[in-house]
N, C-alpha and C positions, 0 to 999 in steps of 0.2 A: 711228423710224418716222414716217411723215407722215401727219399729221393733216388727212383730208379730208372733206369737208362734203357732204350732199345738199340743193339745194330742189328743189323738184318743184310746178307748177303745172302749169295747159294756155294763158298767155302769149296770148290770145287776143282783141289783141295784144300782145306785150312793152313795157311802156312805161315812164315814168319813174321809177314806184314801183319796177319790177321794175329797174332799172339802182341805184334807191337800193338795195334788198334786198343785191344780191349785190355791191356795193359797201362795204357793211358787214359781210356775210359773210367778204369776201375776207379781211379784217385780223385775221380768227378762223381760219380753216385755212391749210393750204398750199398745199391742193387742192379745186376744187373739181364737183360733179358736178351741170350743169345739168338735172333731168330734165324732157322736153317729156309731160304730161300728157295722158290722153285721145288718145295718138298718131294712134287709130282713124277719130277722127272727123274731117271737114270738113263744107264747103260747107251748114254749117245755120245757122239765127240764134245758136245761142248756140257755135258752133263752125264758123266761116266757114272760116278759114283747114287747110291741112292740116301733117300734122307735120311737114314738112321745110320749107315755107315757115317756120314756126314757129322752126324751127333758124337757119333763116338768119337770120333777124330778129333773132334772142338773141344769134348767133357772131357777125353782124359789127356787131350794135351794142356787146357786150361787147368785143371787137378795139377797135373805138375810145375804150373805156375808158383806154385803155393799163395797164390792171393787169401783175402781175409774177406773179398765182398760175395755174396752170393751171388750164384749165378744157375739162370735158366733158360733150358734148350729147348727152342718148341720148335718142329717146324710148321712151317708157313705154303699151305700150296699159292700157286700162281693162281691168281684173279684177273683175267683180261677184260675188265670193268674197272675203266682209270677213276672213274668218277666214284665209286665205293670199294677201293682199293684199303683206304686207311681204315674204315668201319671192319673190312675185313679182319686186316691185321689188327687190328682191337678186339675183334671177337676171338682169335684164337690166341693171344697174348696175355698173360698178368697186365693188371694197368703199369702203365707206364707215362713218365714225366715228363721224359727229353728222348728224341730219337736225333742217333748220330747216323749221317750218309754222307757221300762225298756224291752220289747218283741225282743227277739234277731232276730227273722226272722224281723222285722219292725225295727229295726235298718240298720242291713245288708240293708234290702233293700233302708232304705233312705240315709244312705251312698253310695252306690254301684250307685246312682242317683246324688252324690252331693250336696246333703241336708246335711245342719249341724244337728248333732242327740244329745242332752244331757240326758243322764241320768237321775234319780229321785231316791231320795230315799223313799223307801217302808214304811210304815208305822202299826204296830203292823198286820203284816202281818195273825196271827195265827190267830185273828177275822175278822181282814178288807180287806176279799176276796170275790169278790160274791158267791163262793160255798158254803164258808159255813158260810151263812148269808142265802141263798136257803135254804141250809139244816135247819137250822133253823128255817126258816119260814113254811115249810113242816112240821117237828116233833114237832111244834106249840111253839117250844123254845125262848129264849128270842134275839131279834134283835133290836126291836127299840132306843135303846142306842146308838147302832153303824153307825146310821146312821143321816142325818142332819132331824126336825122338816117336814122339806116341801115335805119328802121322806114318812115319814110316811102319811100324809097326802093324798099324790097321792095314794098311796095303797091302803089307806081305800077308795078313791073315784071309783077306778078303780075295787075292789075288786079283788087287785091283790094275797091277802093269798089265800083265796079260789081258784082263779087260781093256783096258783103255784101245790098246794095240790090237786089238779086235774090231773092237766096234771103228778105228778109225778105217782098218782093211776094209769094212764090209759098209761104209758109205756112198 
């Protein structure tokens, strides 16, 4: 049987910690099952982008990974029902084996479910956060380093600076 992996964030935006994450992942399952977090939300400050741009950003930056393991992007809207939170994320997921979070409420709950939960380690945490990589992108600072080629990319198509830097003005 294959053994396949869930992470699940809201990638908001995908960036190089998130390219280390499931880079590391990959070498652990066969398979793996991107989930795009908070699907529901955009165009806010702490959720500019929406879920499909979000998808694009993960697929073709993970594509230029050149990995060998499959991988799939579902997103996942918000369930504010902690207690069938995991059934959620099951119903709209391929099955899955092992779910990685470093998020303690999404551990508790995939263990308190019986899901195997591993751990990750964090990655130059101080830049590779989406706040402040947001923040950066709002006080027009420098980001595109921190993130993979195919992320910048999406941005400029989407015009997602100019969004960000909007919607922070009009909060």
């Amino acid at each position: 049987m294959t053994t396949r992996g869930l992470v699940i964030g809201r990638f908001q935006p995908f960036h190089d910690g998130h390219a280390q994450l499931v880079a590391e992942i990959v070498d652990e399952v066969e398979e793996l099952v991107f989930g795009i977090g908070s699907a529901g939300d955009s165009h806010t400050v702490r959720n500019p982008f929406t879920a499909g741009e979000r998808i694009m950003m993960a697929t073709k930056s993970i594509e230029a990974m050149d990995i060998d393991t499959t991988v799939y992007t579902v997103p996942i809207e918000d369930l504010n029902r902690n207690a069938v939170w995991v059934s959620h994320v099951e119903s709209m997921a391929p099955r899955f084996d092992i779910a990685f979070s470093n998020n303690p409420l999404v551990v508790r709950l995939f263990t308190e479910a019986g899901v195997e939960v591993r751990q990750t380690p964090m990655y130059n945490r101080d830049v590779l956060k989406g706040s402040e990589l947001r923040e950066r992108m709002v006080e027009g600072g420098e980001w595109e380093s921190h993130v993979p080629d195919a992320v910048v990319d999406v941005l400029d198509e989407i015009d997602g600076i100019q969004r960000i830097q909007a919607v922070s003005r009009d909060r």
